[in-house]
Structures are given as C-alpha cells and as structure tokens.
Phi, psi and omega in degrees: 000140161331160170257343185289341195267313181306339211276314182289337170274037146260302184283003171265346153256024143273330142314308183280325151338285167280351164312315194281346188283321162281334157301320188289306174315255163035282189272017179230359187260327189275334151261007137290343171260339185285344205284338219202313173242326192107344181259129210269122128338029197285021202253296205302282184287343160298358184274331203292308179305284178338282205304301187323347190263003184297324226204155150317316154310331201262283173333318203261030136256320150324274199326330200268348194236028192267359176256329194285328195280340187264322164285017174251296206133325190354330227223339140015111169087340207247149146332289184312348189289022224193017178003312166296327197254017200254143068042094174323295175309349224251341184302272170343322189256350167283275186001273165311308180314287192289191186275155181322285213289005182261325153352296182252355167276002165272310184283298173277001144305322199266342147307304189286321189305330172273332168276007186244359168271338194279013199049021166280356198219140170214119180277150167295335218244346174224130204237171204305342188260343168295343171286307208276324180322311181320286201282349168319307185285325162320307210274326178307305193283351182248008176339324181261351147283009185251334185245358174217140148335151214279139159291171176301315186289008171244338171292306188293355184307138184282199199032030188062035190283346167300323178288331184282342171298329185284330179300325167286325184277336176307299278243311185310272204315351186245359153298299180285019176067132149287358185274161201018063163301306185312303191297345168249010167270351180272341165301301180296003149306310188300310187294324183275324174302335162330304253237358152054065168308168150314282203274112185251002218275290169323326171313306187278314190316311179273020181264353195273314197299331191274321163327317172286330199275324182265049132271025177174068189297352185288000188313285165233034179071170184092194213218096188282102195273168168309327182312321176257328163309322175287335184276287187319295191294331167303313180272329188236354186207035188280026173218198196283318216284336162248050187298293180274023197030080219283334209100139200302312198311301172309323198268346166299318217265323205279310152345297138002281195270019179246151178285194195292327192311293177303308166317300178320316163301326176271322166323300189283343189278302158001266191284004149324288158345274187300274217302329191302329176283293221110328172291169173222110156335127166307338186290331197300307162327287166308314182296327205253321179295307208296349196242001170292292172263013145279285178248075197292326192276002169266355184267030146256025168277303172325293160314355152073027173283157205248160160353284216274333158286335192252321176322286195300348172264352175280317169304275209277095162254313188317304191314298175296324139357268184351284210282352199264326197248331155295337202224015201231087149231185152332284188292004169234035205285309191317355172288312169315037137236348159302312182287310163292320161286344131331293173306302199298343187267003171102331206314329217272350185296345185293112175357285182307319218273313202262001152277314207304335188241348169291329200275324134338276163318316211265355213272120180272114192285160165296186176280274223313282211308299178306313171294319144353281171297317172273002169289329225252324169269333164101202222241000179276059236125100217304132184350281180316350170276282165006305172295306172310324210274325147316335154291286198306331176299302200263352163272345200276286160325018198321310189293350164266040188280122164277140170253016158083207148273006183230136191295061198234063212265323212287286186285314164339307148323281218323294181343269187328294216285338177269009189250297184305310194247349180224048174009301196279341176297312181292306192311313210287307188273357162283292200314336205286294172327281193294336209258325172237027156067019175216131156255146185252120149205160190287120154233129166040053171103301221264174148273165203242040203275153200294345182310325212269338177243195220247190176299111184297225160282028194215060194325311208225136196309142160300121204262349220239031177228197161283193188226031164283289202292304198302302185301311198288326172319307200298283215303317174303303164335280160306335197283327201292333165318250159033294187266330138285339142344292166307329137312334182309158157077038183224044154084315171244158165339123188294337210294321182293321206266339187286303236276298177344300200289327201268310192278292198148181192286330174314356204270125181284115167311354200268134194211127192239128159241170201258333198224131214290158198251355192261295196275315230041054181234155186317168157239141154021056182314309173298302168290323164326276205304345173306300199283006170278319179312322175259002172269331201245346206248146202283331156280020170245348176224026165110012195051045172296045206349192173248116163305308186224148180278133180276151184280137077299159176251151143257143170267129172268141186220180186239160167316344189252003169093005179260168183274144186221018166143159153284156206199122149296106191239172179238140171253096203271321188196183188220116176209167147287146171296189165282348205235027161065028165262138180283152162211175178236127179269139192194152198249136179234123164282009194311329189088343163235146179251336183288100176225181189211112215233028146101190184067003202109316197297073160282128198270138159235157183208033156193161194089337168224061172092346212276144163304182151278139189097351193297171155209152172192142187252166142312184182266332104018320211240337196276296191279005177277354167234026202265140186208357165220133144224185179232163178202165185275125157320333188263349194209111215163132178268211191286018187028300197286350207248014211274139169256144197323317187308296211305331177278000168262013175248268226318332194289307188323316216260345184285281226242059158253338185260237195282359201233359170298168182074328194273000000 
C-alpha cells in the first residue's frame, strides 16, 4: 500500500479512536454524578454519541457500551427508561421526526433494544423476543431508508441527522440478516392483525412502506408471496373501480358512472378487503357516502354485514345514517369496521346504547377535551368527528383496545371490560370527560372526581391511542389512584376493595391473591391454585361459564422465566379448543398478546379458538402466572376435588418462573 493512501486510514482511525474515547470519559463521569446527586449530564454523551452515528464503527462501539450506557442512567427519568411500554409509531415519528436530542436519544434505545434482542444485552423490564417484535415493526415503517435515497425532509435535518438515521437502519438490518427480511416484516403484520387493534395507523405505515419496496424488488432479496399483495390492495386499491389507486377525485367521477351491477361488485369487494384483513381502505369512505345518496340499502353488503348486523341496522337507520355521515371519512375510514362489528355484536338491542350514542352525536366537547384531539389527530376534521369515529371503534373492537406507552393497563381494562358488557357505562363517562372535563365515580358511598387529584401514572396525556383512551385514561387513571390510596392499610391488597368499585358491580366479590403484599412471599399458593380451579374451570364448578368477564393480575415473565412485572389482564371466558384442550382466554391491553413468557408458555392469539383480540393459554400454564383474581363466592366448586398432579405443575412451573425466590 502507499504511504500516501495509509496516513489518512491511520488517522480516520485514530479519529474514531478518540471519539469513542470521549464517549466512555461521557458514560463514566454521568454514572458517577447520577451515583452522588442523581442529576443526569446525558447531553455530554448524547453530543459524544452524535458524531459516532456516521460510519459503522461508531454504531458498533455505541452497540458494545449499551449495558455501560444504561447502567450510568442514561435513560433515567425518561419514557426509555421503560422499554417494555415503548411504541413502534411512536417510535418512528421521533426518530424521523423529533428534535435532536430526542432523536438520538432514540436512536440509542433502538441500539440497547438490538443488543436485548440479540441476547448480548439482557434488560430487566423486556425480553429478546419483545425486542426483536419491536424493532420488526421499526425497520418495516422505516423501508425507505434502506431502499432509497433520502427524502427531502431528511436530508435538509440539520446537522445531517437524516444520514445518521439512515445509517442506524443499515446498521439494524444487517444485525437482524437481510435474508427474507420482506417476508417476516410482512408476517409480523400479519401478527399484529390477528389480534385485530383499534389502533392501525402503524400497521398502513408498514404496508405503505412495504408497498415502496416491491416498486424495486431488488431492494431487499426474498420471495414477495400473495400475503403482501393482499394487505397493500386491502389499504390502496381492493376493488376494480381503485384497482390502481387512483385518487379520491378520479374515483367519485368513476363512482358516477357505474351501474347497479358494478356498485353491487364494488360493495362486496370491500368488504372482503376489510373483514379478511381488518384494514380499511380511504376509499371505502367515499364508497359508503357516495351510496347514502344512491343507494342506502347496499351499504350493509358494503359492511360486509351478516343476518344479525343488517337486522341491526335496519332497526336503527337514522341512527346508523347519522353515525356514518358524522363520523366516516378518510382520515377515519378504519371506523367502518368499527361500525360493522358494532352492528354485528348486537349492542344496540340493548335499551340504553342507541340515546347513549344519539347523545353522543349531539355532544359539544370542552375546549381541554378539543385540544387534546387535535394535538393528537390534527385539524383535518372537526374534534367530534374523530371522537365518534373511536367510539365506533372501541364498541365494534372491545378487546382491541391498546394502553399506549403509559403504564395504564387498570383503565384500559376498565375501557375494554365496559365496551364488551357495559356499553352504556363507557359512553356515560366518555360524555363526562370530553363534555366537562371530569369524571365522578363512587367508592364505598363518597364520591370521586378526576377535577379535584393530582396526576396519576398517566403524567401526561397519552398520543399513541384511540381517542376514547386520550380523553378518558387520565381522568381514570387518577380516580383508580385515588381509590387505592384509600385502600392502604387494611392488611390486604387494595385491589380486593378498588376493582368491584372501579370495573362495576359485576366484579366477583370473592378476591384470591398469590402473594403476601407486606413480605412478597407466596401466601398459601396450593389453596390459591386450587381455589382458581374451582371457581373457573368448568369441569370443577358445575360447568359454570365465565358470565361477565373478571379483572386479574399476571407476573409477566420473559422467555428466559425471569420477571418483569404485574400486569392487568380481563378473564373473558374458559372453553375447549378445536385439538379438546381446556384454555383460558383472556384479553391483555399490553397492545400485543402474542408473547413467550418462557418454559414453553407461548400466549397465543389465533389457531386456538380464540377470538379477536383474545390470548389464550392451557389452563396450567394461564395459572402458573397468574397471581390475583376475583370470583363469585356462591357459584365455586369443591377446592379438594381439583387433582393434586395438576396444582403441582402448576406451582412446579410458578416457582420456576416469576415465584422463585418467594
């Protein structure tokens, strides 16, 4: 080699020397000041850090110091510090989005997050496969930086921070393999749609994103199957009349000009589209107005509705009329499936629901509620639509209800378990929330209002929900606080006296916990498990169904058994599978269900019966993490008749996992 050629690779790595060199003085002076005041310097290594996201070199010395960055604090004080709870969209839009320092304070989550998948790094609070799910969905919504030159708005970021992003996704993709990448980000599309969310707006990022790619297959190798073809034509084109997607305007003039035959054609191709997915085309929207004044009786073939949804919609039509021309546009299309699994569940025969939702329609938001919705939804659409078109969401969709990024799993049940059974309880405290900026509820007599405390766990609103969960959580939040506050000191978990009061009455008064709340040590482990057996499993309690569904806690664990927290789940029901295994189905607001939470214990949440929206376990394996529930006292089998193998695998598997030690 030249000596003219060698002097600049000696001295670009004696650059890069001292850079990482400055990075470690950085991380060892911010865990020596967090270690002695507590107050974090983290500026000093995100500036260390920055130059270091240019080259490859730099990343993989950033990748190699993610257990020294973290135990220094780094992440301290923060959303990150909380891994578990953090949001692929939510992800997406700092990165690209945010401002530097939030950027690159991102940009090295999604670092430590690649060493905790790759098992070089193991976090307390997340485990390798919640990681690699995480960053699956990242590198999907983030495709064109890997497969294309930069857009203009990433290119103009100052200090070039669009090239170090991009430079962090080479950096990703060639950690995580490129071989058949398309093909497992389009599965994990697949994965999150089973489970059929509220919240999609990530999902259509990554199908758009995946869309961009076979316009250039060479882009990232594999074998693009039907699989990905059917979610893109489900979002941009699923019928003859937008086959190529045309645009709203072209498709209004081609609308115009089709007969009944083809309207008849376009209809059913819809709803095809949508229920086989879950998506809903923009198009859809424009398609169902457009038949408000042509044709009304084809739009529940449009809604892909069955006998019992065309029942309910013939009984309410002003009502459905209504809701459709209030709340059904573009930028809302995903409610017309809200709205169809509304009608299908029946909901409206229930007395209360169809004034609950005229009253709804009619309802004038506070300013604090309208701001709310438009930081978070923008402005193309007046507040109240947006709020209709998610009330359509979340009755159509109970169990797909998400807590978002804030550690709000309590109301989030609540959300959920009143949208499945109690309809009219959710409108009535969404009317409270949005129209007076408060909610009242009752504990043992007094009243409760969210006006009057301070914040709970939910500091701040939440951006990353529907927009039923933006108004109502905070306000939920504080009361369910609130009300444990008010439980302390009476020997047991507050939870036996909060959940009755909070969820409704319907909450089995009968209340079992796994663990002493003073020591954390088992309590009577053998009789817990007995007695879940016999309140829930059918062949121990008379074949009792589960009548209204119940609040539990679970110890959440990871693939490798260790623990990583209590977790609010709903127990919706106990049946056999299709292969004659008892299981228990149970709705986790977590925003994924699908987890693996080691020992074998993968939740599943299709393939074994389950509904949408559902997880579901054997039953052995559901109560081996199980650690509070409630049950009716009155309707409880035999305890003793339970058999001894089955509480000892269950215990065997408890205090292998999350219950060693206790």
């Amino acid at each position: 080699m030249r000596r003219d050629t060698l002097e600049p690779a000696l001295s670009m790595t004696a650059r890069q020397g001292e850079l990482v060199n400055s990075l470690d003085v950085a991380i060892n002076r911010l865990a020596e000041i967090n270690a002695t005041e507590g107050v974090s310097p983290v500026f000093e290594v995100i500036n260390a850090a920055r130059t270091l996201m240019f080259n490859a070199d730099g990343l993989q010395a950033l990748y190699e110091r993610v257990p020294a960055i973290e135990a220094a604090g780094f992440f301290a004080g923060s959303d990150w510090d909380y891994p578990q709870t953090l949001v692929p969209s939510l992800a997406v839009r700092t990165v690209r989005h945010g401002e530097s320092t939030a950027t690159l304070v991102e940009s090295l989550s999604q670092i430590r997050l690649l060493a905790v998948a790759k098992g070089d790094f193991v976090h307390p609070s997340i485990s390798a496969e919640h990681a690699n799910h995480f960053l699956a969905q990242v590198l999907a919504m983030n495709l064109d930086l890997v497969v294309s030159d930069l857009q203009e708005n990433d290119r103009l970021r100052p200090d070039k921070l669009g090239y170090a992003v991009q430079n962090l996704y080479h950096f990703l993709i060639r950690h995580l393999g490129y071989e058949n990448l398309l093909e497992r980000l389009v599965a994990e599309v697949w994965r999150i749609l089973a489970q059929r969310p509220v919240q999609v707006g990530g999902v259509k990022q990554m199908v758009t994103q995946i869309a961009v790619c076979l316009q250039k297959p060479d882009a990232l190798g594999g074998e693009v199957g039907d699989d990905a073809l059917q979610l893109i034509h489900a979002v941009f084109s699923p019928t003859e009349g937008c086959r190529e997607d045309p645009g709203f305007d072209v498709y209004a003039e081609r609308l115009a000009s089709m007969d009944d035959a083809a309207l008849l054609q376009e209809a059913v191709t819809f709803a095809q589209a949508m229920h086989s997915t879950g998506l809903v085309s923009p198009y859809l929207p424009g398609f169902i107005r457009y038949l408000r004044t042509r044709w009304n009786d084809l739009i529940p073939t449009a809604l892909g509705l069955s006998q019992t949804g065309a029942d309910a919609f013939h009984c309410y039509p002003a009502l459905i009329h209504t809701l459709i021309d209030e709340a059904l546009f573009p930028e809302t299309s995903q409610c017309a499936y809200g709205l169809a699994m509304m009608l299908e569940r029946g909901i409206l025969y229930a007395p209360p629901v169809a004034p609950s939702l005229w009253r709804q329609i009619r309802l004038s938001l506070c300013d604090a509620a309208a701001q709310k919705i438009v930081a978070v939804f923008g402005r193309s659409r007046p507040p109240g639509c947006f709020l209709l078109a998610d009330v359509l969401n979340v009755l159509g969709r109970p169990l797909g209800v998400g807590q978002g990024n804030y550690p709000t799993c309590q109301s989030t049940r609540a959300l959920s378990m009143w949208a499945y059974n109690m309809p009219a309880e959710l409108l009535r405290i969404l009317a409270w929330a949005a129209r007076d900026d408060e909610v009242v509820m009752r504990f043992e007599g007094d009243s409760i209002s969210s006006r009057d405390l301070g914040a709970g766990l939910a500091s701040e609103p939440p951006v990353d929900v529907d927009a039923v969960s933006l108004l109502t959580v905070p306000h939920l939040d504080r009361i369910y606080f609130e009300m444990g506050r008010r439980s302390v000191g009476r020997g047991e978990d507050p939870h036996k006296w909060v959940n009755a009061e909070f969820h409704g009455d319907h909450v089995g008064h009968g209340f079992r916990i796994a663990v002493d709340v003073f020591t954390g040590g088992l309590k009577d482990f053998q009789g817990f498990i007995r007695d879940f057996y016999a309140a829930y499993h059918p062949f121990y309690n008379g074949n009792i169904p589960v009548i209204n569904p119940q609040p539990a806690g679970i110890a959440v664990t990871d693939s490798a058994t260790r623990f990583l927290g209590w977790h609010a789940i709903t127990i919706q029901r106990l049946a056999l599978d299709p292969d004659k295994v008892m299981r228990v189905y149970f709705f986790n607001p977590n925003n994924d269900s699908g987890q693996n939470w080691g020992q074998g214990i993968v939740t599943s949440t299709q393939g074994h019966g389950e509904l949408y929206g559902e997880a579901s376990l054997p039953v052995a394996e559901f109560a081996s993490r199980l650690y509070v529930f409630h049950f009716d006292p009155l309707e409880k089998g035999e305890s003793s008749d339970i058999p001894t193998d089955e509480v000892d695998r269950v215990m065997c598997l408890a205090q292998h996992s999350w219950a060693s030690g206790r």
